[in-house]
DRENTORKOL-3810 file (N, C-alpha, C; in nm, 4 decimals):
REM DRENTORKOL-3810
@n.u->4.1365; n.v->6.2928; n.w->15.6060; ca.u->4.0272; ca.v->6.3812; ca.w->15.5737; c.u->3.9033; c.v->6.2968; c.w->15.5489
@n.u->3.7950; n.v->6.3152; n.w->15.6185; ca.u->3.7298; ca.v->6.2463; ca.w->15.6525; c.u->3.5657; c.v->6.3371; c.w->15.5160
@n.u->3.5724; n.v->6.3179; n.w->15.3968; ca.u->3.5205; ca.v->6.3404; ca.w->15.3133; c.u->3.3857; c.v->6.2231; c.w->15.2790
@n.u->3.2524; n.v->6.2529; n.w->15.2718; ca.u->3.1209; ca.v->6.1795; ca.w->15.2633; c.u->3.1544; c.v->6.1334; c.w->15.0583
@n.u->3.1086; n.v->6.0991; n.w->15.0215; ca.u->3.1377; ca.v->6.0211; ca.w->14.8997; c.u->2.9995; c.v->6.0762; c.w->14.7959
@n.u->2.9799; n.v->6.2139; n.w->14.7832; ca.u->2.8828; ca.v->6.2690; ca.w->14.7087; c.u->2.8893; c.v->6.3918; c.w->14.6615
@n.u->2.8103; n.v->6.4199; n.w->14.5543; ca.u->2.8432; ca.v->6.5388; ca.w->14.4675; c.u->2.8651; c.v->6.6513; c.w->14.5437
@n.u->2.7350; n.v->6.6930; n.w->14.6582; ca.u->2.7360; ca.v->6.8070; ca.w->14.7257; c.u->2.8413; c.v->6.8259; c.w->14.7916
@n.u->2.9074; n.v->6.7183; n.w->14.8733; ca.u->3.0257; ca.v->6.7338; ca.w->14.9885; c.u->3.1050; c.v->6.7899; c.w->14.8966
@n.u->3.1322; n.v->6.7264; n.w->14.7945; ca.u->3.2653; ca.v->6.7639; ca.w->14.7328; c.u->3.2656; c.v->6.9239; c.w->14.6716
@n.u->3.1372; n.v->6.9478; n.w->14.6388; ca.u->3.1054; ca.v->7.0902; ca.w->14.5869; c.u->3.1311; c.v->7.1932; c.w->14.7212
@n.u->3.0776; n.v->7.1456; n.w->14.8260; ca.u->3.0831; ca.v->7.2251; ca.w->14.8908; c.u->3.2343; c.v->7.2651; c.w->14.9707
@n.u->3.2839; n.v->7.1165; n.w->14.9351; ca.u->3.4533; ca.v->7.1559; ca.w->15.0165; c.u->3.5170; c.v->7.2459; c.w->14.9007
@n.u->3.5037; n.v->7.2105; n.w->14.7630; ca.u->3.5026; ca.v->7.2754; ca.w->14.6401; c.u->3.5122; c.v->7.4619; c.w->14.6549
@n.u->3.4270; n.v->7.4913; n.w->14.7442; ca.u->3.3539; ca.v->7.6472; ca.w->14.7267; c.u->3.4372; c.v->7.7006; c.w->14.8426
@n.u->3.4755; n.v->7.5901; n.w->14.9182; ca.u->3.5656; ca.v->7.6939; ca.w->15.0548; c.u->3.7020; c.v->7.8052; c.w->15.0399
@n.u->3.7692; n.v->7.7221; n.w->14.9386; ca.u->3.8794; ca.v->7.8074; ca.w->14.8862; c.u->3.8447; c.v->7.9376; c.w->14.8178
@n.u->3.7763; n.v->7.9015; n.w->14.7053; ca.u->3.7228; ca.v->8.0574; ca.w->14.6479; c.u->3.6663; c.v->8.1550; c.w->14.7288
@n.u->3.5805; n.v->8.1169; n.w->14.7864; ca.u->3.5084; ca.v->8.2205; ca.w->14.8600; c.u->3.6478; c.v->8.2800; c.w->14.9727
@n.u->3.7068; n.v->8.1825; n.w->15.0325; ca.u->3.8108; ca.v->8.2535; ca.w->15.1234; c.u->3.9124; c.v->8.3353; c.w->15.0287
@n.u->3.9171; n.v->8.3297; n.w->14.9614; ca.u->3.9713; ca.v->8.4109; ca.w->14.8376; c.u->3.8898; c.v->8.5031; c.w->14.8151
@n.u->3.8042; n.v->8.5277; n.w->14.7491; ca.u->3.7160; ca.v->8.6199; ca.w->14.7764; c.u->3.7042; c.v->8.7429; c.w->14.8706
@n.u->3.6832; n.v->8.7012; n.w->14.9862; ca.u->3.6892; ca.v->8.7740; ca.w->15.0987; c.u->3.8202; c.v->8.8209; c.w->15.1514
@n.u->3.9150; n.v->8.7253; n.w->15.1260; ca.u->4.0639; ca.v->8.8475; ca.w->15.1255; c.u->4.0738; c.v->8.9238; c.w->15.0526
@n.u->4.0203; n.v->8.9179; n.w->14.8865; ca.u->4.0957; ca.v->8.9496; ca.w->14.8089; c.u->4.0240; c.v->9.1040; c.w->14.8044
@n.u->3.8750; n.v->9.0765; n.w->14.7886; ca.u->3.7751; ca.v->9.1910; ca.w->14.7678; c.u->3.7614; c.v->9.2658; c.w->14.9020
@n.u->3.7204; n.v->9.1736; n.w->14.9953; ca.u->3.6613; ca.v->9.2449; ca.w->15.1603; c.u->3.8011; c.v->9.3157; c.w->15.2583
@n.u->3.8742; n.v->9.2229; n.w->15.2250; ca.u->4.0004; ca.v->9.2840; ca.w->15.3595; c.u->4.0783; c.v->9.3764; c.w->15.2803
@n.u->4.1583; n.v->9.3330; n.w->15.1815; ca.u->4.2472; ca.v->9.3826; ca.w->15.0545; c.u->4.2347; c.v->9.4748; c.w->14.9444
@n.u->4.1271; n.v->9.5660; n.w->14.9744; ca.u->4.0457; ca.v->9.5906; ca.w->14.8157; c.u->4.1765; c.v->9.6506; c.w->14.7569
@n.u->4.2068; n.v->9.5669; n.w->14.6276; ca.u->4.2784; ca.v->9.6376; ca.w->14.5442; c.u->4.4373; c.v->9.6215; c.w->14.5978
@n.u->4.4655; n.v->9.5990; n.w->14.6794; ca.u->4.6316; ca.v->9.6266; ca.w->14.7713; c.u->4.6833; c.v->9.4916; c.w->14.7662
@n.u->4.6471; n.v->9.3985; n.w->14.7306; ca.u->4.7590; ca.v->9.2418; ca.w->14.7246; c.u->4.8107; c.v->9.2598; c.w->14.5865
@n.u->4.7673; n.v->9.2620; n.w->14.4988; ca.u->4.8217; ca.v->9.2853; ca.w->14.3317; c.u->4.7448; c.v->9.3978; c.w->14.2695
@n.u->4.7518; n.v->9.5178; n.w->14.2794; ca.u->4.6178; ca.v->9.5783; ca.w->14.2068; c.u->4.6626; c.v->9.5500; c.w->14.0077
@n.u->4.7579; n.v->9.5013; n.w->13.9924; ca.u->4.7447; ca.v->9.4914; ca.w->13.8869; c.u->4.7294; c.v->9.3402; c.w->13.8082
@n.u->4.7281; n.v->9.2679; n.w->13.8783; ca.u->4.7022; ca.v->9.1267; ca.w->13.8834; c.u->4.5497; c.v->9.0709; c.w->13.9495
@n.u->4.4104; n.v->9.1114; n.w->13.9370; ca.u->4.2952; ca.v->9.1093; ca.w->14.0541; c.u->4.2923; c.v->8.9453; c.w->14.0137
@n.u->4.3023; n.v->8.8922; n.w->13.9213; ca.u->4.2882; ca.v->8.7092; ca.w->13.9080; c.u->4.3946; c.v->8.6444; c.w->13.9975
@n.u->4.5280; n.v->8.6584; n.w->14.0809; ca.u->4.5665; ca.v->8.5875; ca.w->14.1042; c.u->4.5132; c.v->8.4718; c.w->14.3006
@n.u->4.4924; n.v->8.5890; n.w->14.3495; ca.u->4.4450; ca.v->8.4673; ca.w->14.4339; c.u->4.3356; c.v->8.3649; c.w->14.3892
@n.u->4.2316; n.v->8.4073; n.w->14.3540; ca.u->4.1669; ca.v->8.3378; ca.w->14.2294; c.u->4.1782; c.v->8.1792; c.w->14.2216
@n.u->4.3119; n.v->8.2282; n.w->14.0590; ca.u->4.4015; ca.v->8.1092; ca.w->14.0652; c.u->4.4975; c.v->8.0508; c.w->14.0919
@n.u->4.5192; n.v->8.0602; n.w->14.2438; ca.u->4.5855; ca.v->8.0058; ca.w->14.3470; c.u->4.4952; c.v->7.9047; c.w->14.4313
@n.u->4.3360; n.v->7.9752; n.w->14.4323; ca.u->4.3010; ca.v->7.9079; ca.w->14.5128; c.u->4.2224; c.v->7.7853; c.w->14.4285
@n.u->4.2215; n.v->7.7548; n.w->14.2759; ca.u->4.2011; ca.v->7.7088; ca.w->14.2443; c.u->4.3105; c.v->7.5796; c.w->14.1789
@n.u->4.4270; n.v->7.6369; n.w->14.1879; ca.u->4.5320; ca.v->7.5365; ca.w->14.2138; c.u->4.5341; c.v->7.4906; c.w->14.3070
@n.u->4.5082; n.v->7.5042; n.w->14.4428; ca.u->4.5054; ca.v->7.3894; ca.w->14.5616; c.u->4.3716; c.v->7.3023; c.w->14.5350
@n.u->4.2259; n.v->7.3459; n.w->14.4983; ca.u->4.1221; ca.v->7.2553; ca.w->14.4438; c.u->4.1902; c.v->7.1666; c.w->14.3624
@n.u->4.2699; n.v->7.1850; n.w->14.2662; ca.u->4.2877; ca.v->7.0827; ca.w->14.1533; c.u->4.3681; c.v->6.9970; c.w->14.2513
@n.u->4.5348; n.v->7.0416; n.w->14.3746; ca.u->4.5710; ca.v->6.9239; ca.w->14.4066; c.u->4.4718; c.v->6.8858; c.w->14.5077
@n.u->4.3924; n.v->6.8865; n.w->14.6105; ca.u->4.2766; ca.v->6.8649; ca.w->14.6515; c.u->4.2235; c.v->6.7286; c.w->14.6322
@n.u->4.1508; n.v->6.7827; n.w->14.5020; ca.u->4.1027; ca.v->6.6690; ca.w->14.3984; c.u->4.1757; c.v->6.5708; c.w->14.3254
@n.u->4.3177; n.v->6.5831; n.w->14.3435; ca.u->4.3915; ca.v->6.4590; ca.w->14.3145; c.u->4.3872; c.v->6.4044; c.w->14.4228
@n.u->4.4050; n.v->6.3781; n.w->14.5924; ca.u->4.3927; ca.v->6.2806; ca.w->14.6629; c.u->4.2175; c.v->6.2858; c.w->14.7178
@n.u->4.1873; n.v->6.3587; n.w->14.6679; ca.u->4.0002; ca.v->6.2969; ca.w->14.7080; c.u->3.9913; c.v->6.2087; c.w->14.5777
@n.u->4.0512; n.v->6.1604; n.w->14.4623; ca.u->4.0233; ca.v->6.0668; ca.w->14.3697; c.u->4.1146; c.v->5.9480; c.w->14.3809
@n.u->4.2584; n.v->5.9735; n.w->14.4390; ca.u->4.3171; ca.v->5.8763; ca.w->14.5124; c.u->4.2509; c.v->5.8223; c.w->14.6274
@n.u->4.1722; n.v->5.8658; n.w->14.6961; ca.u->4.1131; ca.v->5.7676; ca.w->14.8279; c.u->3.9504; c.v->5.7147; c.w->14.7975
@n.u->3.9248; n.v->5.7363; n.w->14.6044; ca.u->3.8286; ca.v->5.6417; ca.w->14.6090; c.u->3.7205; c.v->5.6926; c.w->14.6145
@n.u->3.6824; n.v->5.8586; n.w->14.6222; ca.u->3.5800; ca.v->5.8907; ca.w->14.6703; c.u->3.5168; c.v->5.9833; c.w->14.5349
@n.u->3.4954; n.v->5.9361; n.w->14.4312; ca.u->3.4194; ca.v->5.9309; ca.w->14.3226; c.u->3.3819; c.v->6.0824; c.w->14.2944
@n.u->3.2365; n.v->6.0444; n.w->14.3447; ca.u->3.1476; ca.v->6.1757; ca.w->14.3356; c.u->3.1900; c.v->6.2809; c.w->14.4101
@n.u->3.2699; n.v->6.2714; n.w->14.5232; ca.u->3.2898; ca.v->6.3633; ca.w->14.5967; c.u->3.3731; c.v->6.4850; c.w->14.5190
@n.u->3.4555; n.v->6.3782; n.w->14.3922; ca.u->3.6009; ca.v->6.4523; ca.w->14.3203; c.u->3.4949; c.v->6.5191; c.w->14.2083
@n.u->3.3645; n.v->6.4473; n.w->14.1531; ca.u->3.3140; ca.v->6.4974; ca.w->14.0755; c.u->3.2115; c.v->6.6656; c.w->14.1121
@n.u->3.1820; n.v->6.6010; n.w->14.2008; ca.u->3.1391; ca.v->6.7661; ca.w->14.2618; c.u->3.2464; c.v->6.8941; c.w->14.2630
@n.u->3.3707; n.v->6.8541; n.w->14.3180; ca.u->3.4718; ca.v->6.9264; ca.w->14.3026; c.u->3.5711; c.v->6.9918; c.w->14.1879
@n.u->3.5196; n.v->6.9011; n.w->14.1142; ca.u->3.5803; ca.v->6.9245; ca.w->13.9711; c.u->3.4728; c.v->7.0356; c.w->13.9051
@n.u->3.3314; n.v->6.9726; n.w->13.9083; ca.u->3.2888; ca.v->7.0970; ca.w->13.8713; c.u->3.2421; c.v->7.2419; c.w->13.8948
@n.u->3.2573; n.v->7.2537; n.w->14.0297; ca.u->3.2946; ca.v->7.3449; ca.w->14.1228; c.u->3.4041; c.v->7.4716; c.w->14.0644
@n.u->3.5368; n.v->7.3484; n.w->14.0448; ca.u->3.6570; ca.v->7.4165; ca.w->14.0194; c.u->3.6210; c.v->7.4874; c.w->13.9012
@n.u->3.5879; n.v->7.4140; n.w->13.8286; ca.u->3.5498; ca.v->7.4646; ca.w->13.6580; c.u->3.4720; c.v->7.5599; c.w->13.6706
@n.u->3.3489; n.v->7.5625; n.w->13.7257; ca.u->3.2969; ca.v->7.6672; ca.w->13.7185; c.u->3.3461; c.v->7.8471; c.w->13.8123
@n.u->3.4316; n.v->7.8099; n.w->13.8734; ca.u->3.4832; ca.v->7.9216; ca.w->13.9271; c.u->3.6323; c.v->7.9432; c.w->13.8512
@n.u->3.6558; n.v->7.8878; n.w->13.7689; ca.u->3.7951; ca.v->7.9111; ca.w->13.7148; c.u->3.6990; c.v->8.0163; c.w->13.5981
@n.u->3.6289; n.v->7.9529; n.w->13.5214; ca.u->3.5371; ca.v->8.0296; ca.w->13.3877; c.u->3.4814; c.v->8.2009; c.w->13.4480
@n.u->3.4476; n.v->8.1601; n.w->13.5941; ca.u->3.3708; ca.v->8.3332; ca.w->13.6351; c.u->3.5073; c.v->8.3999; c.w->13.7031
@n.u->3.6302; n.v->8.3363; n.w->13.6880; ca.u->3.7649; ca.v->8.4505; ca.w->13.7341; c.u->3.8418; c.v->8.4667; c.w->13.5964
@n.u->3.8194; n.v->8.3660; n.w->13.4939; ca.u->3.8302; ca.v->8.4181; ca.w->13.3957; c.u->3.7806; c.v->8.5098; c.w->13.2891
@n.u->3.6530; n.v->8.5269; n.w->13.3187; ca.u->3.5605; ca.v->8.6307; ca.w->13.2852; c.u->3.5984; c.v->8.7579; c.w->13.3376
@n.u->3.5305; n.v->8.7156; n.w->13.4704; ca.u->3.5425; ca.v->8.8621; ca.w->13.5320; c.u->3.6882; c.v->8.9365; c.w->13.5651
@n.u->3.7454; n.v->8.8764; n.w->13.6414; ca.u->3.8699; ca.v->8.8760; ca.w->13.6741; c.u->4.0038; c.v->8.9204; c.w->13.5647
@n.u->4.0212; n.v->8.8495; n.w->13.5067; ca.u->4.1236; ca.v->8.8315; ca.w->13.3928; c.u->4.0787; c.v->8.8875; c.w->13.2673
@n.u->4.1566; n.v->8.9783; n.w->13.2468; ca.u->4.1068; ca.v->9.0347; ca.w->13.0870; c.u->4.2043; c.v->9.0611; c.w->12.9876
@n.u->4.1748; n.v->9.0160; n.w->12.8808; ca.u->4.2837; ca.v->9.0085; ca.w->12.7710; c.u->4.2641; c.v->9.0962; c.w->12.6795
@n.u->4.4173; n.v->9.1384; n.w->12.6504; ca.u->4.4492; ca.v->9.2503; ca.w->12.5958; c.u->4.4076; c.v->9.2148; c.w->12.4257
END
């Protein structure tokens, strides 16, 4: 995987999962994959970011993991918000 060594790359490889999540979950699926679960693709797709970001920090590529990390974080906080609600 041929990853550039900077905040944006990594943000932006960062944003591909969610959003494709997104668009299954809301655009193709409304409501019909879990309607009683709406967080889980979510955090699925934010469990492959985290392993992701373990070999973009194994091959050395710094900023790229740091963009990605906060990427992840910040879309884990707006599916935990919005998404996930506690009883």
């Amino acid at each position: 995987m041929a990853v550039k060594n900077n905040i944006v790359t990594g943000a932006l490889v960062g944003l591909i999962l969610p959003l494709l999540a997104y668009f299954i979950a809301e655009i193709l699926f409304k409501d019909q994959l879990i309607p009683d679960k709406p967080g889980v693709p979510y955090l699925i797709a934010i469990g492959i970011n985290l392993i992701l970001l373990k070999f973009i920090f194994k091959a050395d590529k710094d900023k790229a993991g740091i963009g990605l990390l906060v990427v992840t974080f910040i879309v884990l906080i707006l599916a935990f918000i919005f998404k996930i609600k506690l009883r």
